[in-house]
N, C-alpha and C positions, 0 to 999 in steps of 0.2 A: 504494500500500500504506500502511496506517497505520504509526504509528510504533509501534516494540515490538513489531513485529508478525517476523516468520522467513517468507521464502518457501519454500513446498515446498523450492526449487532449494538454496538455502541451508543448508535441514532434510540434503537429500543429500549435499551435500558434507559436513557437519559428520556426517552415519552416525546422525544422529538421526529418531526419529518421523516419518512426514508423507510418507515415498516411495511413488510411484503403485504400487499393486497388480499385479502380474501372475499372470492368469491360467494355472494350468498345465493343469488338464484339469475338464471337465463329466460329469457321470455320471448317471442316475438308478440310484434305489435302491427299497428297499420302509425301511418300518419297521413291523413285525409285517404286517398287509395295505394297509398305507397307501403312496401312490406318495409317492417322498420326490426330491429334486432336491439336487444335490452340487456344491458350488464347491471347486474347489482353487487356492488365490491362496498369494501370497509377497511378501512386503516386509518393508523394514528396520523393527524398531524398539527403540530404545535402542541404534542401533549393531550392534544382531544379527540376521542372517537367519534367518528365520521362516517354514514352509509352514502353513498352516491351511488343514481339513478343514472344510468346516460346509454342512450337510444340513439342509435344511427341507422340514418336513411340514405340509401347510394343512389343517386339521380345518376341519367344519362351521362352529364357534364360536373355533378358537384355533388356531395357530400355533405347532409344534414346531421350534426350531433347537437344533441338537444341533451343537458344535466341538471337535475337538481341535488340536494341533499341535506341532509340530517343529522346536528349532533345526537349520536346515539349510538347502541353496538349492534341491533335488531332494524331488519325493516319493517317500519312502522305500516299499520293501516292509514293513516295519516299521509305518511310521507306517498306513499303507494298513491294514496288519492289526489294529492299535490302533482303528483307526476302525469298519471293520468287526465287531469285538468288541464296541465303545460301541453300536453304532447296533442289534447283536440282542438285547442287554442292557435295551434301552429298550423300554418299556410302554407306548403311546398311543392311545387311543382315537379324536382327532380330536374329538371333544365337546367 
C-alpha cells in the first residue's frame, strides 16, 4: 500500500467511507414503458448507515440512473415507497 494511503479494513474500523457494498435485493422495474433494473446496496459512509435505491434505464442513445436513499441498515417500506414515487414521477424517452 502507498503511504497516506487508508485501507478499506482500516476505513471500517475507523466507521469511515470505503466499506464493501452489500447487496440487499435486485428488482426490475418499468420507467414510463422502458425496462428499468434496480440495485438495493448498503454501506457505511461518514460513519452512517446508508440503503441506496438506484435504477437504470438504457435508452437507444443514453443512460437513465435514477437514486434515492436512507439513513438506515434495512430497506425500508418507506424508502421502497419514496423510490417508487421518484421512478413514476420520471419522464424518459430512452433517446
Amino acid at each position: 500500500a502507498r503511504a497516506g494511503r487508508i485501507t478499506v479494513e482500516a476505513q471500517q474500523r475507523q466507521g469511515q467511507t470505503g466499506s464493501i457494498p452489500t447487496v440487499i435485493e435486485t428488482s426490475s422495474d418499468k420507467v414510463g414503458t422502458l425496462n428499468a433494473e434496480t440495485v438495493v446496496y448498503a454501506f457505511k459512509v461518514s460513519g452512517l448507515d446508508v440503503v441506496y435505491a438506484n435504477t437504470f434505464v438504457l435508452g437507444s442513445k443514453s443512460l437513465l440512473q435514477s437514486q434515492t436513499y436512507e439513513l438506515s441498515t434495512t430497506y425500508t417500506d418507506t424508502h421502497r415507497q419514496v423510490h417508487a414515487d421518484f421512478l413514476a414521477a420520471i419522464q424518459y424517452s430512452g433517446d
